[in-house]
C-alpha positions as CSV (number, residue, x, y, z in Angstrom):
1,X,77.2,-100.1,63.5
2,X,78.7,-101.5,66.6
3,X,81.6,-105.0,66.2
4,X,80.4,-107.7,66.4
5,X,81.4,-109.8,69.2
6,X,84.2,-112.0,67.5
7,X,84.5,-114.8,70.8
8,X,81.2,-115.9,72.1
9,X,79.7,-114.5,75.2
10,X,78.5,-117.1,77.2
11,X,75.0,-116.3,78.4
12,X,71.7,-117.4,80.2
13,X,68.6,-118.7,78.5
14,X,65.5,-116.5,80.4
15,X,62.7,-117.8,78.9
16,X,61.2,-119.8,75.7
17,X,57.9,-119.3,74.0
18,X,55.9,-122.1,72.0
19,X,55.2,-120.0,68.3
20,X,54.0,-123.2,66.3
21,X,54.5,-126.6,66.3
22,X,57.5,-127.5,66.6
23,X,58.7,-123.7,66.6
24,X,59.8,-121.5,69.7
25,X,61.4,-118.5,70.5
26,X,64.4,-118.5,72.7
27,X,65.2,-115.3,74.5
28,X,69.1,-115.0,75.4
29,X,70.6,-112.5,78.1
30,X,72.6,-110.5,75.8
31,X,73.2,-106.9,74.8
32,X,73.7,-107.4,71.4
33,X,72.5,-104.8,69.4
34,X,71.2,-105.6,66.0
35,X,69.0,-104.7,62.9
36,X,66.7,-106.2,61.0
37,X,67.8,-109.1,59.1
38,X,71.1,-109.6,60.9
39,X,72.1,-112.4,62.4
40,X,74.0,-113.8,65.3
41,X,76.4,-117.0,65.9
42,X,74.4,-119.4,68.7
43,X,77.0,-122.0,70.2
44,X,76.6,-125.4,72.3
45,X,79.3,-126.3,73.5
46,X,80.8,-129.8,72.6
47,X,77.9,-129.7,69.7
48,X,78.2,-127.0,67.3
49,X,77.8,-123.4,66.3
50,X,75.2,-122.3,64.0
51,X,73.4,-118.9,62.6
52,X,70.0,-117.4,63.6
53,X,68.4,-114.6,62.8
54,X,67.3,-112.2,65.3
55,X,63.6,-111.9,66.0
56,X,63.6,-109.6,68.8
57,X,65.8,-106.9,69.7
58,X,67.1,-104.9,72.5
59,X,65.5,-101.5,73.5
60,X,66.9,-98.7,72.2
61,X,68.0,-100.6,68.9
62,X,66.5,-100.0,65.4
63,X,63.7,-102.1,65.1
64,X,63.3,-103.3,68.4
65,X,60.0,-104.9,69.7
66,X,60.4,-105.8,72.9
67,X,62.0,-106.7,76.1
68,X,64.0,-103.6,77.4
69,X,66.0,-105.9,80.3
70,X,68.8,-106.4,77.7
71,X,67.5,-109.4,75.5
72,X,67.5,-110.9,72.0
73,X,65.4,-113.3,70.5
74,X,66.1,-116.5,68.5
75,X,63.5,-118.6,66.6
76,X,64.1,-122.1,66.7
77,X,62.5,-124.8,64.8
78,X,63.4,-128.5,65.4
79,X,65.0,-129.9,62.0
80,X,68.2,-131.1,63.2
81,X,70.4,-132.5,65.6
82,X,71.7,-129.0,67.0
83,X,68.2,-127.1,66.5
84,X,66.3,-129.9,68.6
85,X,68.9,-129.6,71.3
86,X,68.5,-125.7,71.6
87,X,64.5,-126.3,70.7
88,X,65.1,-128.6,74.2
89,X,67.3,-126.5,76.4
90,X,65.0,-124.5,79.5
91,X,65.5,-120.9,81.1
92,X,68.9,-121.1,83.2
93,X,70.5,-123.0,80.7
94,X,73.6,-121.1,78.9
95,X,75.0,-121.2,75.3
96,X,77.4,-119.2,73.6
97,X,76.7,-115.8,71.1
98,X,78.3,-113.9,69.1
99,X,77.4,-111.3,66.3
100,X,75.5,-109.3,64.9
101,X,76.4,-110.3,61.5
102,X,75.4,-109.6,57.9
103,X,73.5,-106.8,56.4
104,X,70.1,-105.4,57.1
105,X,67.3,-104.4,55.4
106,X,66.6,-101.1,53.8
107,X,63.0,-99.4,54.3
108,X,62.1,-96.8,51.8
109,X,58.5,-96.1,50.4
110,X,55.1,-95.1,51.8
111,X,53.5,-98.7,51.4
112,X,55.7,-101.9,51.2
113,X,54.9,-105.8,51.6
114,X,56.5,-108.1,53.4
115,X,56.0,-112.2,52.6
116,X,57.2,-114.6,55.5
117,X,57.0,-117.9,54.6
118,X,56.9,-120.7,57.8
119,X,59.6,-119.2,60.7
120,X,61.0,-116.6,57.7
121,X,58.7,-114.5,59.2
122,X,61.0,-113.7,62.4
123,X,63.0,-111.5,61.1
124,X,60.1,-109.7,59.2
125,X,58.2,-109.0,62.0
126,X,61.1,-107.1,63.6
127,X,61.2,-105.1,60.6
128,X,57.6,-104.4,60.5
129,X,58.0,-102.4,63.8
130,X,60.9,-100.3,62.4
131,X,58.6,-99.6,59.5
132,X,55.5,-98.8,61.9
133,X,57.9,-96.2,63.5
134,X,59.2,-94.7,60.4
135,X,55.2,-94.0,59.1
136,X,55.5,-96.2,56.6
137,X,52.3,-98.6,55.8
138,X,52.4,-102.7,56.3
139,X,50.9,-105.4,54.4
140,X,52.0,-108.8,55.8
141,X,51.6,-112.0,53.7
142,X,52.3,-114.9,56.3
143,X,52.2,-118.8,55.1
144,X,52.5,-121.7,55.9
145,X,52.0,-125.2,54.9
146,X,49.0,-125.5,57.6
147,X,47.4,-123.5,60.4
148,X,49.8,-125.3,63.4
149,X,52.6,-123.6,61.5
150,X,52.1,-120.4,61.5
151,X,54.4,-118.1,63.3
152,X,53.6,-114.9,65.2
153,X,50.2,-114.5,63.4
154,X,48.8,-112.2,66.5
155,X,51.7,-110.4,67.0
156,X,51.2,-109.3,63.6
157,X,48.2,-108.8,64.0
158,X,48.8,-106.7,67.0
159,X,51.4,-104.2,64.9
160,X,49.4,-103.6,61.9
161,X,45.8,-104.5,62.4
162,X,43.9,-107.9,61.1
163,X,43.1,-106.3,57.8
164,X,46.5,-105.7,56.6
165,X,47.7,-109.1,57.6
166,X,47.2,-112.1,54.5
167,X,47.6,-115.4,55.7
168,X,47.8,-118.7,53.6
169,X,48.3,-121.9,53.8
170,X,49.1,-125.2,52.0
171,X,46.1,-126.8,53.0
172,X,43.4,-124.0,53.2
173,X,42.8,-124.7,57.3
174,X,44.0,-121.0,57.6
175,X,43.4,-118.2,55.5
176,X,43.5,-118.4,51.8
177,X,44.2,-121.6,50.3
178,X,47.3,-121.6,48.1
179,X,50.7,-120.2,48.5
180,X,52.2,-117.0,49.6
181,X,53.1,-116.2,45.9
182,X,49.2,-116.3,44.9
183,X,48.4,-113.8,47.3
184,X,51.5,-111.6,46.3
185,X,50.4,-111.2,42.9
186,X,46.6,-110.4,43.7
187,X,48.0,-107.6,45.7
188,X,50.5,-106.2,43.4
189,X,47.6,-106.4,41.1
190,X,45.3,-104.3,43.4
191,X,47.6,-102.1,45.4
192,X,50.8,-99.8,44.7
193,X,53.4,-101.1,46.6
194,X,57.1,-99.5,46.9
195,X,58.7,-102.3,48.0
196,X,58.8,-106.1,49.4
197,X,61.0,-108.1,51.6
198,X,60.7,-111.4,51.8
199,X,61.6,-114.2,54.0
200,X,61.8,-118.2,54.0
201,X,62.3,-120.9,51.8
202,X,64.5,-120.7,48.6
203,X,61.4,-121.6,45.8
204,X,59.8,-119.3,47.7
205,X,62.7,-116.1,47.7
206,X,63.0,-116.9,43.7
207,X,59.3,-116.2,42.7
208,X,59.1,-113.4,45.3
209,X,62.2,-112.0,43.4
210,X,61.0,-112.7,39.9
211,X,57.1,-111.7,40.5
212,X,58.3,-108.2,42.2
213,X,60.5,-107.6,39.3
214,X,58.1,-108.3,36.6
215,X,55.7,-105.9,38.7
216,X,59.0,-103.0,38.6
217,X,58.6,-103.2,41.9
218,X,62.3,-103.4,44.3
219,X,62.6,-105.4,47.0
220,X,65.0,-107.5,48.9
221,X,65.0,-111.3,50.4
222,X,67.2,-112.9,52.4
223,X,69.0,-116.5,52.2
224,X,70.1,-118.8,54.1
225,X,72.9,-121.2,54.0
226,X,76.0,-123.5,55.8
227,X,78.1,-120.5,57.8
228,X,80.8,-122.9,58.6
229,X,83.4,-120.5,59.3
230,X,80.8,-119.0,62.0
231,X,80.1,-115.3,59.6
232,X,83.7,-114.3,59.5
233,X,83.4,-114.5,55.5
234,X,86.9,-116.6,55.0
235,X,85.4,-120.4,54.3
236,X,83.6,-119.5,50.8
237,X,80.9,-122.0,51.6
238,X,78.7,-120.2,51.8
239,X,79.4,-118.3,48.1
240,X,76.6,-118.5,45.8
241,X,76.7,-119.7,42.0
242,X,77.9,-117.9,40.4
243,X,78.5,-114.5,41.7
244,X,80.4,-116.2,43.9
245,X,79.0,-113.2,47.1
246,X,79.8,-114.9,50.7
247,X,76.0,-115.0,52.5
248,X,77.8,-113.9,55.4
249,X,79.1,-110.9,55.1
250,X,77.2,-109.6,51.5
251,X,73.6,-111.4,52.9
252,X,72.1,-112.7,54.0
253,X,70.0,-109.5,52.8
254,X,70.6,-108.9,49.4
255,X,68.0,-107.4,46.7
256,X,65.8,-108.2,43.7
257,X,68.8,-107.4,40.9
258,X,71.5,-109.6,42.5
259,X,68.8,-112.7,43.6
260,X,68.4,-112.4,39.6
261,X,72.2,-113.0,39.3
262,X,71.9,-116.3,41.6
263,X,71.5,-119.5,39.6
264,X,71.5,-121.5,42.2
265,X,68.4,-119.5,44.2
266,X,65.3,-121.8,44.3
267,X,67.5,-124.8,42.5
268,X,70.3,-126.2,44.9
269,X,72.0,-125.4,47.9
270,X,75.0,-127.0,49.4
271,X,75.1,-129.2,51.8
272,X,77.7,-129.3,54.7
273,X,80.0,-131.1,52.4
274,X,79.9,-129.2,50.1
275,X,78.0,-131.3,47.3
276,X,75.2,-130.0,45.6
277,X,71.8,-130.8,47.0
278,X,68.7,-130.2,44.6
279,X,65.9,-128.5,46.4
């Protein structure tokens, strides 16, 4: 694996797509080569500096889906004061970057799952590809809490056919009515899987984690949390209770056996603080 750029490259915004309400991807000038489930370091300047994972990929790079020009994509969804600023920002505009970071995740099996909950799904659709080259067979659970939030649903779609995709949401106005956990069991129950990645929020990661397990079947998720030293795994805020792993440089991709470990997965995280924030 190459380093990771350690100062960030400044570089120009080429495009944005609308993926959802109040989701978009951001595609950045950049040869930064990356895997699945990595992540790079996005920086305004006179604002902040905060992680994203990588949702497309340059040419030539495991897992990449498209734009061969020498691009990467971000997916942004406007929560906070620096998201909504990026979520804002237009083609010709520049920001800092920096990475890859983290680990990646590992395909092995003939049939695996993956289960994207709301813009967790970007950085399982990258993966899908890599699986798609590698022979191995998709199934795609994608939810949501309503039909304006789903992300990438025909790009899916597009990879693996409409019959391997499984879409659910909140409300019922798409797909199956319930969560993505419902739908994860029905399958395990029907189908032999080899293995599941998952994606999105932490209640989400934890039953993913537990109803795999219960199944015996591996799998991986990854977390999110505060990076404030920026991925260079010397801060500890990002540490999890209490293993004490730094998300940064151990995860964000970790599997089923140490999510197990993670009292804190699916409880609390930490806000920027520090203090404890019940989810």
């Amino acid at each position: 694996m190459e380093r990771p750029l350690e100062r960030p490259e400044i570089v120009e915004i080429t495009k944005s797509v609308d993926e959802a309400e109040g989701i978009k991807t951001i595609f950045l000038k950049s040869d930064i080569k990356a895997k699945p489930g990595q992540f790079v370091m996005v920086w305004i300047p006179r604002l902040d500096e905060k992680p994203f994972a990588i949702s497309y990929s340059n040419k030539g790079t495991s897992g990449a889906l498209i734009n061969p020009t020498g691009e990467i994509g971000i997916t942004v969804a406007a929560v906070g004061p620096f998201s909504n600023k990026l979520y804002a920002m237009n083609p010709g505009e520049k920001v800092g970057v920096r990475g890859p970071y983290g680990t990646t995740y590992r395909l092995e099996g003939k049939k695996i799952v993956m289960v994207g909950g709301g813009y967790g799904s970007a950085s399982l659709t990258m993966l899908a590809e890599e699986a798609l080259q590698q022979g191995i067979k998709v199934k795609f659970i994608l939810g949501a809490r309503t039909k304006s939030r789903l992300v990438y649903a025909e790009q899916i779609k597009k990879l693996i056919g409409t019959e391997n995709l499984i879409i659910t949401t909140d409300d019922g106005s798409a797909g199956m009515k319930g969560l993505v956990t419902d739908a994860l069991k029905q399958l395990l129950h029907k189908e032999k899987i080899d293995k599941i990645f998952a994606c999105g929020p932490d209640k989400m990661l934890k039953a993913v984690a537990d109803i795999g397990s219960a199944a015996h079947v591996k799998g991986e998720v990854s977390m999110e949390r505060w990076f404030k030293c920026g991925g260079m795994g010397i801060c500890g805020h990002c540490c999890v209770d209490p293993i004490g792993i730094r998300l940064c440089v151990e995860g964000p991709v970790i599997d089923f056996e140490t999510a197990a470990k993670i009292t804190e997965l699916g409880e609390y995280h930490r806000l920027k603080s520090s203090r404890k924030e019940k989810i």
